[in-house]
BAMAR-44464 format. One record per residue (C-alpha): residue number from 1; residue in three letters; x, y, z. Coordinates in Angstrom, 1 decimal, padded with zeros to 4 digits. Layout:
# residues N
k r px py pz
NUM ala X Y Z
...
END
This chain:
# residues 462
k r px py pz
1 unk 079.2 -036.7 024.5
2 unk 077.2 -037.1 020.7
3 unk 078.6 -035.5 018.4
4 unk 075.4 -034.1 016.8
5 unk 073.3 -032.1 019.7
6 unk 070.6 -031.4 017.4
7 unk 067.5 -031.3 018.9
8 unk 065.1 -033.5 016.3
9 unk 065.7 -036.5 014.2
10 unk 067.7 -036.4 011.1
11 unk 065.0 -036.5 008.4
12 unk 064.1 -039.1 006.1
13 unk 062.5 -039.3 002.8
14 unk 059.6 -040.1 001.5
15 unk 057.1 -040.5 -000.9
16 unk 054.9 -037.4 -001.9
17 unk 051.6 -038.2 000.3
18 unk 049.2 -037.4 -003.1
19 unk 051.8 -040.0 -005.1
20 unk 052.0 -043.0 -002.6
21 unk 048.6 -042.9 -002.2
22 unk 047.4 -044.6 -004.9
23 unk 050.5 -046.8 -005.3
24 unk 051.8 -049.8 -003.0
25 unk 055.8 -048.7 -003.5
26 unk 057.6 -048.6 000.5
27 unk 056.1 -045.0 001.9
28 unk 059.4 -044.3 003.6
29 unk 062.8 -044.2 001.5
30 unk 065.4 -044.8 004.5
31 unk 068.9 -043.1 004.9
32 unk 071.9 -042.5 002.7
33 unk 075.1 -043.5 004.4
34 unk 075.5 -039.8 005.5
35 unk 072.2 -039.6 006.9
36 unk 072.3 -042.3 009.2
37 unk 076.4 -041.7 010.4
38 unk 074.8 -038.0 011.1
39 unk 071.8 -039.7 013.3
40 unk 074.0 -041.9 015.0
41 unk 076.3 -039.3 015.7
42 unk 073.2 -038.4 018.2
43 unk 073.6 -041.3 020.5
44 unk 075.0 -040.6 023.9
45 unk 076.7 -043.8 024.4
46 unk 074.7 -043.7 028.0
47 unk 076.0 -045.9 030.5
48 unk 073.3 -047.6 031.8
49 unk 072.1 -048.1 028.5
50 unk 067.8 -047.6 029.0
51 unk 066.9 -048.1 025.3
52 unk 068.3 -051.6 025.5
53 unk 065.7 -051.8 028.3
54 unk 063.1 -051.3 026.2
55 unk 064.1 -053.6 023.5
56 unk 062.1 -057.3 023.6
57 unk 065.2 -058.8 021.9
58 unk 067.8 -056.8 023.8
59 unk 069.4 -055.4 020.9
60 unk 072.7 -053.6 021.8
61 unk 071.6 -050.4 021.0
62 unk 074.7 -048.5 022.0
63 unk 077.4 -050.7 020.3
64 unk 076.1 -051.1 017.1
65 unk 075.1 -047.1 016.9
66 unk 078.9 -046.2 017.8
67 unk 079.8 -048.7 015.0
68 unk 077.6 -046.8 012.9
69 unk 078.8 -043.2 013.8
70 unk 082.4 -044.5 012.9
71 unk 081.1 -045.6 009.1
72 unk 081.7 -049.3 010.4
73 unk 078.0 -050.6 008.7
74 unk 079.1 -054.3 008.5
75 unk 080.7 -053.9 012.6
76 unk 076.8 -052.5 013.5
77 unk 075.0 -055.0 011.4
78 unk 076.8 -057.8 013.4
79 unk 075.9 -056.1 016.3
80 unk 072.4 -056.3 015.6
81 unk 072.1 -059.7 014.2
82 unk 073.4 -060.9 017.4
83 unk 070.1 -060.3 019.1
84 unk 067.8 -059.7 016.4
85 unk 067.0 -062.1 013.6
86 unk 065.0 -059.5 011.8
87 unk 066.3 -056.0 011.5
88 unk 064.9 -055.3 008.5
89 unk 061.3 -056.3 009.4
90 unk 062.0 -054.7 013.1
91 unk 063.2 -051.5 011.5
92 unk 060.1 -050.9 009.6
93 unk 057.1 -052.1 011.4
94 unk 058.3 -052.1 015.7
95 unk 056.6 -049.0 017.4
96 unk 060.1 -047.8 018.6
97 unk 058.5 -044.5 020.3
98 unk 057.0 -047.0 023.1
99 unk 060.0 -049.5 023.2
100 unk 063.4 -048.8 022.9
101 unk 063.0 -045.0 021.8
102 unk 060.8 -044.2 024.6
103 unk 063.5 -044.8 027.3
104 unk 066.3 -042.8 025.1
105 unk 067.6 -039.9 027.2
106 unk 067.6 -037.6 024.0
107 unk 063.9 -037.9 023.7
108 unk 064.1 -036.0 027.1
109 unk 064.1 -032.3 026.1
110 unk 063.9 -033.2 022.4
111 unk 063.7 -036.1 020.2
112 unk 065.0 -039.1 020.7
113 unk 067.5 -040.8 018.3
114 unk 066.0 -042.9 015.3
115 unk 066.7 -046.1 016.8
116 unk 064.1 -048.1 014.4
117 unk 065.5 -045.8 011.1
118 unk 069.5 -046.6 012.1
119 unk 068.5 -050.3 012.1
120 unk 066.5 -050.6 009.0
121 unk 069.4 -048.4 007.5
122 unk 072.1 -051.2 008.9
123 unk 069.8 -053.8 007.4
124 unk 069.3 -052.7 004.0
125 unk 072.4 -051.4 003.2
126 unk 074.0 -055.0 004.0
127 unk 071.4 -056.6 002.1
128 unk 071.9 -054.2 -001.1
129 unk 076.1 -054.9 -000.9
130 unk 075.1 -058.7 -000.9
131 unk 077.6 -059.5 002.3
132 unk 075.0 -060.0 004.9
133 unk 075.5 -063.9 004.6
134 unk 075.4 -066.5 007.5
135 unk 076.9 -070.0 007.8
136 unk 075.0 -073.1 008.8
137 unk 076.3 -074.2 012.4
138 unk 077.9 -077.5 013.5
139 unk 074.5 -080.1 013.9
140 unk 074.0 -080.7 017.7
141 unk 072.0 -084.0 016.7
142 unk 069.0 -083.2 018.2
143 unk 065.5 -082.2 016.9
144 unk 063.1 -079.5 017.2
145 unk 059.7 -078.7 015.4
146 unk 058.3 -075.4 015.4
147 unk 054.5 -074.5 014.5
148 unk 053.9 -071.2 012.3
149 unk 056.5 -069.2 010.3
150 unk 055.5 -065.8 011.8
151 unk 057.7 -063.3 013.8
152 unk 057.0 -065.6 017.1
153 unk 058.2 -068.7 015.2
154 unk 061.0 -068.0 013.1
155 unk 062.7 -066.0 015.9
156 unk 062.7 -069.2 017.7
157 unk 063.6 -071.3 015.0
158 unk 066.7 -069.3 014.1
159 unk 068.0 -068.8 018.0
160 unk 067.5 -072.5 018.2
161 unk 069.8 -073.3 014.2
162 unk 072.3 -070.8 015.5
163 unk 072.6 -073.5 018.7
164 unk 073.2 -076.5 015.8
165 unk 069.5 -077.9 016.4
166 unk 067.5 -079.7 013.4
167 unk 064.9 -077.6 013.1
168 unk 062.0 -077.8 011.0
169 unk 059.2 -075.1 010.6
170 unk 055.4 -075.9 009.6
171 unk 053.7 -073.6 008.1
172 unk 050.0 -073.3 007.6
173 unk 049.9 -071.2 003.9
174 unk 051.9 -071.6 000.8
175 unk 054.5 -068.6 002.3
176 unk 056.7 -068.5 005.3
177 unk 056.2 -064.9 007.0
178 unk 052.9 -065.3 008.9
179 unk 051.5 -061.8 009.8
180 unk 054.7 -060.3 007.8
181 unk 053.6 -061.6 004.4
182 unk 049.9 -061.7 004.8
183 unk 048.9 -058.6 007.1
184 unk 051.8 -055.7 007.1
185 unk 050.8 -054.1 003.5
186 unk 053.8 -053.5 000.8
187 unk 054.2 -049.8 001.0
188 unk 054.8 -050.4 004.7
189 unk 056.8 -053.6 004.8
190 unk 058.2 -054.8 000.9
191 unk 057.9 -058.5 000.9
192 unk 061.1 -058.8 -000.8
193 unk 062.6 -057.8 002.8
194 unk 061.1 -060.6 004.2
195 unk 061.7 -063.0 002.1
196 unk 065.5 -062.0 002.3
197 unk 065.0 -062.1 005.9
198 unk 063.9 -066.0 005.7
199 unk 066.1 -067.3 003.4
200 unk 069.0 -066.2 005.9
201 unk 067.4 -068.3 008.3
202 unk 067.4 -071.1 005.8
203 unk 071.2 -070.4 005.2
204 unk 071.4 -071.3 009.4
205 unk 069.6 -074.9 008.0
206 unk 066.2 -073.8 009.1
207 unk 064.0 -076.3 007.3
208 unk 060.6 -074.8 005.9
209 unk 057.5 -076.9 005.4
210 unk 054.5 -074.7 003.8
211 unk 050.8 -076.3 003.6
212 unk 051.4 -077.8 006.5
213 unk 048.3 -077.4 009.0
214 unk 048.9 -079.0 012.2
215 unk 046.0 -080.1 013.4
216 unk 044.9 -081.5 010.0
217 unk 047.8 -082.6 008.3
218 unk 049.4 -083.9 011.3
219 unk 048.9 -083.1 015.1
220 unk 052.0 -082.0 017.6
221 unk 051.5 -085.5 019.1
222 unk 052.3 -087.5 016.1
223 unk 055.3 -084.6 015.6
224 unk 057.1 -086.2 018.9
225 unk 056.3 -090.0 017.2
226 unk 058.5 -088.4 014.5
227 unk 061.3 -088.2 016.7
228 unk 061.2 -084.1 017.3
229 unk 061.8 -083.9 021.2
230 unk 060.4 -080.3 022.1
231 unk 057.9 -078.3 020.0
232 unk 057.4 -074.5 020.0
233 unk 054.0 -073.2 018.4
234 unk 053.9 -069.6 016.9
235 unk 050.6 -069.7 015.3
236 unk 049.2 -066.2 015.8
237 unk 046.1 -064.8 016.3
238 unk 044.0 -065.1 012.4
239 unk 040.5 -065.7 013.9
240 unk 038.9 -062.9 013.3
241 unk 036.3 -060.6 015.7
242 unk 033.1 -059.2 014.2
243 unk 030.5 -056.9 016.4
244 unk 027.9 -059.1 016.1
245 unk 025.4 -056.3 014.2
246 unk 022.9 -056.7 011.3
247 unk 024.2 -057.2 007.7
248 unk 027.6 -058.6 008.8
249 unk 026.8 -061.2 006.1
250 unk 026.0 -059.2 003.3
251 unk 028.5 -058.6 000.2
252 unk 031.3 -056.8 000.7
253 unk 032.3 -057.1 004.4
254 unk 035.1 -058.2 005.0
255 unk 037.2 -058.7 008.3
256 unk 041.0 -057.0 007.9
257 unk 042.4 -060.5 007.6
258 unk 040.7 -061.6 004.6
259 unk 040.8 -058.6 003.0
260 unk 044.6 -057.6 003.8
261 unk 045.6 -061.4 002.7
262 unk 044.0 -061.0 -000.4
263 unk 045.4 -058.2 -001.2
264 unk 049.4 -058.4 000.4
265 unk 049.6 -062.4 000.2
266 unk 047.7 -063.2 -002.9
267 unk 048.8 -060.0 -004.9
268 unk 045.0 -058.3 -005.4
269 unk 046.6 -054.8 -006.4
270 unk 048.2 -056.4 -008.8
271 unk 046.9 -056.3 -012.4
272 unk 048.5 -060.2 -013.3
273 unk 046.8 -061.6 -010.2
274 unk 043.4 -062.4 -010.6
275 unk 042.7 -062.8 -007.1
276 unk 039.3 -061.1 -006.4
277 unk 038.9 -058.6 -004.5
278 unk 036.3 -055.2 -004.7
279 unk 037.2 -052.1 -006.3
280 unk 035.2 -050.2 -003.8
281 unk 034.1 -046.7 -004.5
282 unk 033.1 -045.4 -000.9
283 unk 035.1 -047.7 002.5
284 unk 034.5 -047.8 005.8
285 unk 036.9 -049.1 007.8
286 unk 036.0 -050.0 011.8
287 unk 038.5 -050.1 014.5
288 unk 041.6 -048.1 015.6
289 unk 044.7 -050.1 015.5
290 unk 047.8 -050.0 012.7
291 unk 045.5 -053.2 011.3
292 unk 042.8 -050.8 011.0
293 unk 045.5 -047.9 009.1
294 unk 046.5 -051.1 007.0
295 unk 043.3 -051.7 005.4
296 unk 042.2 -047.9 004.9
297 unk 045.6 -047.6 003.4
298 unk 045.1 -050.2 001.3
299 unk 041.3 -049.2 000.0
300 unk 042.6 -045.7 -001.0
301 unk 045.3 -047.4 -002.9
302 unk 042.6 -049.6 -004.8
303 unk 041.0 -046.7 -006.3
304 unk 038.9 -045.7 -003.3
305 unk 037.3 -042.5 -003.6
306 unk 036.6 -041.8 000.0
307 unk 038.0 -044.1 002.9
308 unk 036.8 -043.8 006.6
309 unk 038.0 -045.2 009.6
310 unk 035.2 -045.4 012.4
311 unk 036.7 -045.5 015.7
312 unk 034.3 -045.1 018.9
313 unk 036.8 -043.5 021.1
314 unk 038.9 -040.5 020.0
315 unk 042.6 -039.8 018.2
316 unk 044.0 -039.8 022.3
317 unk 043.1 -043.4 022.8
318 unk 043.8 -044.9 019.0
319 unk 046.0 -047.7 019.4
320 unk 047.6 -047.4 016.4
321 unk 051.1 -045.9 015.8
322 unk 051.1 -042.1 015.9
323 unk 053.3 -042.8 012.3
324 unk 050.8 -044.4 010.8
325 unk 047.9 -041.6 012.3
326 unk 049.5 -039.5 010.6
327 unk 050.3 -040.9 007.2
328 unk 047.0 -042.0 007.1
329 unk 045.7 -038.5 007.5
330 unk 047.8 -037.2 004.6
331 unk 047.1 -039.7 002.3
332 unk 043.3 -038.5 002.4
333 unk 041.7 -041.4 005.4
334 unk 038.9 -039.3 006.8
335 unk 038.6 -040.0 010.2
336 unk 035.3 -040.7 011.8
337 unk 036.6 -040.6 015.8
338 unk 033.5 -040.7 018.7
339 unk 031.3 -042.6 015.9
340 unk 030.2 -046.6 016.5
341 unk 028.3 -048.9 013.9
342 unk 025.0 -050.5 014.8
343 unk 023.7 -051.9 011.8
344 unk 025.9 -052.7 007.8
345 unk 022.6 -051.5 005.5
346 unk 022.4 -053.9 002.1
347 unk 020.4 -053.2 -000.7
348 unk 017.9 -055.8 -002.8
349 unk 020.4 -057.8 -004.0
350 unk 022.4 -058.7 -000.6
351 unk 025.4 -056.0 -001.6
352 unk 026.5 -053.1 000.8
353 unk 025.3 -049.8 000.5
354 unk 025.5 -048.4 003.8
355 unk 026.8 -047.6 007.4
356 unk 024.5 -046.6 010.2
357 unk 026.6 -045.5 013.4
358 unk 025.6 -043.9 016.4
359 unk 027.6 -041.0 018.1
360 unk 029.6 -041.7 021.1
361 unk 030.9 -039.3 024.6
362 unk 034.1 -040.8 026.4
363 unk 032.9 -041.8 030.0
364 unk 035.0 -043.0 032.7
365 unk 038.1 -045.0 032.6
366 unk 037.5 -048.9 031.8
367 unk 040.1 -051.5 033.2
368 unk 042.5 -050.5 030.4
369 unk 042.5 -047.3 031.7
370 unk 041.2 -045.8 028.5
371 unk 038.1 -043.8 029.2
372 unk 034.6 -046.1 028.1
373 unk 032.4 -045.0 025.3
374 unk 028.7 -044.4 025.9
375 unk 026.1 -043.6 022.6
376 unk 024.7 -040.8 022.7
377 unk 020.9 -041.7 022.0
378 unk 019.1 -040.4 018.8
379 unk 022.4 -039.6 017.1
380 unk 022.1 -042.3 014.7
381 unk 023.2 -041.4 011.1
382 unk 024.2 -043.2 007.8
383 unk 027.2 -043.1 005.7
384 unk 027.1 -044.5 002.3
385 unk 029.9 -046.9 001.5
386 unk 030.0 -049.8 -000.7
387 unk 032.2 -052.0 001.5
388 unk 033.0 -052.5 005.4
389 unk 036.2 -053.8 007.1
390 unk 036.3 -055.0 010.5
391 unk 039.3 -054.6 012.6
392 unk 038.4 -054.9 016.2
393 unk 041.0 -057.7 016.5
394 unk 041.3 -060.8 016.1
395 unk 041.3 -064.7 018.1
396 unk 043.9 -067.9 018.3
397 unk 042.5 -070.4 016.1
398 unk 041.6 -073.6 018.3
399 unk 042.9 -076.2 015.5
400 unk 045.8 -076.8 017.6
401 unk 044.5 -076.4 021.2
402 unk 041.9 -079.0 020.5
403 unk 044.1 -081.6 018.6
404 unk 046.7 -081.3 021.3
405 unk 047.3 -083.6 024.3
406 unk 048.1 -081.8 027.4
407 unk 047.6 -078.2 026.3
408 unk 045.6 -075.6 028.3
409 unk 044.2 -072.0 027.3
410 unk 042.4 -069.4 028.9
411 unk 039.2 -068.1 028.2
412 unk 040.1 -066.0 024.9
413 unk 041.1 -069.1 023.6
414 unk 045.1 -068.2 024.2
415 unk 047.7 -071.1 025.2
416 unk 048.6 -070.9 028.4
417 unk 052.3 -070.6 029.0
418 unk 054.9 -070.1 032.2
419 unk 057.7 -067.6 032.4
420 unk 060.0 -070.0 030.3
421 unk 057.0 -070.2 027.5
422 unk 056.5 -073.6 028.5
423 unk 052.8 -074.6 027.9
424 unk 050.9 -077.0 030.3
425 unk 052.7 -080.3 028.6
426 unk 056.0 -080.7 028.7
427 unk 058.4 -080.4 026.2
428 unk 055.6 -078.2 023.8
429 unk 056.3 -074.1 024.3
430 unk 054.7 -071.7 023.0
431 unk 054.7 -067.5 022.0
432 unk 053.5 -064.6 020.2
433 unk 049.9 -064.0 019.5
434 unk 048.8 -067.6 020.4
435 unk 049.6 -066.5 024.0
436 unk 049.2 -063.1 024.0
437 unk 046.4 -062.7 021.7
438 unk 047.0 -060.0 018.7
439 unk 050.4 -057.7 019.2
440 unk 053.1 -056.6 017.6
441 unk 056.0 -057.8 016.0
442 unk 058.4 -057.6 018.6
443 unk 056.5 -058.4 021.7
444 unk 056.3 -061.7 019.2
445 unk 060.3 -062.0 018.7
446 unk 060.6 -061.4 022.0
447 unk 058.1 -065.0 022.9
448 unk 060.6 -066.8 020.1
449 unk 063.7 -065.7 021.6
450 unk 062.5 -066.8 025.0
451 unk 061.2 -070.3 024.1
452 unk 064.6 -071.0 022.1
453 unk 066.5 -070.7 025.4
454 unk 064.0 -072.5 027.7
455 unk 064.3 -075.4 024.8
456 unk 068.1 -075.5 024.1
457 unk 068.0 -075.9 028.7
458 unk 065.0 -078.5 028.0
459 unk 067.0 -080.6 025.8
460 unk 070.0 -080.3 027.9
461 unk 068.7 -081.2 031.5
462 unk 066.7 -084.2 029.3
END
């Protein structure tokens, strides 16, 4: 039985909407010690355990939530790290309400327990006492590479250090993190985390090569020459989409990688980075996805004056988390739901000036069972912004697909993988959004965690 029966969450602070707006400080403050052992204190300790379910790293939700009732921080935090290279990130950016929250038993007849809050909580605190320190394992002797320093990668690339592998991670930009340093904005995920978060991996021996884009610099095939005998690619999704509409060229359009980049990996808000980027007056923001809440997020907190987000279905079928719906909504993002863009409208000199959409009406149900949007004809309108950001998803790069012996991918350009995240040559795996296309975080980890196994029983059958 829990020993708090409260129906809702144990609240948590944070910033004053009207504040946080127009600064990039972490939105949400996290628990004291007493907040947390009084959430914990929720758990039922259930016996078939359906939140671990629900996990993609199989945390041990249960055990390290007990540990936490009892005041036991350091006990939990173990608990976690077991599973879970990245509880801080996890804790702060996985969409807990369809994973692991989703399946708890006290989100039956009320809410369930803060499952993502209790682990960020677990994280942090260790960090801020300075005892959440790891020791480098006994070498194994053998080798493995691993392509990209995103979630997908350096979950692999730690599973595999905590085995005694050599393993050495290539990394495309001048910052391990992938989508955690360049796309998750500060006030959502502080890049301080992160980087805390890596350097424990390097503390396993994970070794970090940045600039290193293979496929240019050197190809998986000369990798394996260099004496590396299996290969795991996390390279993500950063090809961006656009719609394919007039003006898509003119001055100040962006896509949401370029623009989130500039701003979260090469410091644009900041005054002592001269890294440009527009100080935009009037935003439009297209697409309906947390990359989309990102980027409107961002605007405001560049100066913005008014910041849409034009979506073509409505609220019900957003993609985005609900959390970040509604922060977005009181922070001041107006939302323009049932509206499309046909046409970005430049003035004389090649610059933005304008928006013309056309109002949709939901139809049937496509084949992702969200219901299709049809314009309505003669509803066009304009909305005068000064800059556009596209965020209707985003591609694999082919770099590595097309420098690669061996390799297969599917139409959209994703690697083609079996249930151990081997990839059609052997000995080369691969996971996260080079598979799957863009998704989240965890789904990412998940890939990692996978390939690290299938590897470690590679190398051993070899």
């Amino acid at each position: 039985m829990a020993k708090n029966m409260s129906m809702t969450k144990t609240p948590v602070a944070e910033q004053d909407p009207k504040v946080r707006a127009r600064n990039f400080k972490e939105v949400t403050l996290g628990y004291t010690l007493e907040e947390a052992m009084l959430e914990a204190g929720r758990c039922l300790n259930c016996k078939n355990k359906p939140c671990v379910s629900g996990c993609p790293v199989g945390v041990r939700i249960p055990e390290f939530i007990e540990k936490l009732a009892a005041g036991d921080v350091e006990g939990a935090y173990e608990i976690i790290k077991s599973t879970n290279g990245l509880p801080a990130v996890c804790g702060r950016v996985c969409p807990q309400e369809n994973q692991c929250e989703g399946k708890c038993v006290r989100g039956i007849k009320g809410e369930p327990v803060a499952i993502g809050r209790l682990e960020r909580f677990c994280a942090d605190y260790m960090r801020e006492k300075g005892t959440a320190k790891v020791s480098k394992p006994e070498s194994n002797g053998h080798k493995v590479a691993v392509v990209g320093a995103g979630p997908s990668g350096l979950t692999c690339a730690g599973d595999l250090a905590k085995l005694g592998y050599d393993v050495t991670v290539f990394e495309a930009f001048h910052t391990a993190g992938g989508v955690l340093m360049y796309g998750i904005p500060e006030f959502r995920l502080p890049k301080a985390v992160v980087q805390n978060e890596i350097d424990s991996l390097k503390d396993l021996g994970v070794n970090i090569m940045t600039n290193m884009v293979i496929g240019k610099v050197l190809s998986v095939d000369e990798l394996f020459d260099m004496g590396y005998e299996a290969c795991f690619i996390g390279s993500g999704a950063g090809l961006p989409r656009f719609m394919g509409i007039e003006g898509e060229s003119l001055v100040g359009v962006y896509s949401a990688n370029e623009y989130l980049t500039r701003i979260n990996l090469m410091k644009a808000y900041l005054d002592d980075y001269d890294t440009p980027i527009k100080r935009s007056k009037a935003v439009a923001v297209v697409g309906g996805g947390n990359v989309a809440m990102d980027a409107a997020r961002s605007a405001m907190r560049l100066g913005a004056e008014h910041v849409y987000i034009i979506y073509r279905r409505s609220e019900a079928e957003m993609p985005a988390r609900r959390e970040e719906i509604h922060h977005a909504k009181e922070e001041g993002i107006e939302f323009m739901l049932l509206n499309n863009p046909v046409k970005i409208i430049g003035d004389e000199k090649g610059y933005v000036k304008g928006i013309e959409c056309v109002k949709m009406e939901l139809g049937e149900p496509d084949a992702s069972g969200r219901r299709s949007p049809v314009e309505v004809e003669g509803s066009n309108f304009v909305v005068d912004v000064d800059t556009v950001v596209m965020s209707i998803g985003t591609s694999p790069n082919p770099l590595i697909r097309t420098t690669t012996h061996g390799i297969e991918a599917n139409k959209k350009g994703c690697l083609v993988v079996d249930e151990n995240m081997c990839t059609t040559r052997e000995g080369v795996y691969a996971g996260g959004d080079a598979v799957t296309g863009a998704a989240t975080v965890i789904l990412a980890m998940g890939a990692g965690k996978q390939a690290a196994k299938s590897i470690d029983e590679y190398i051993k059958n070899k």
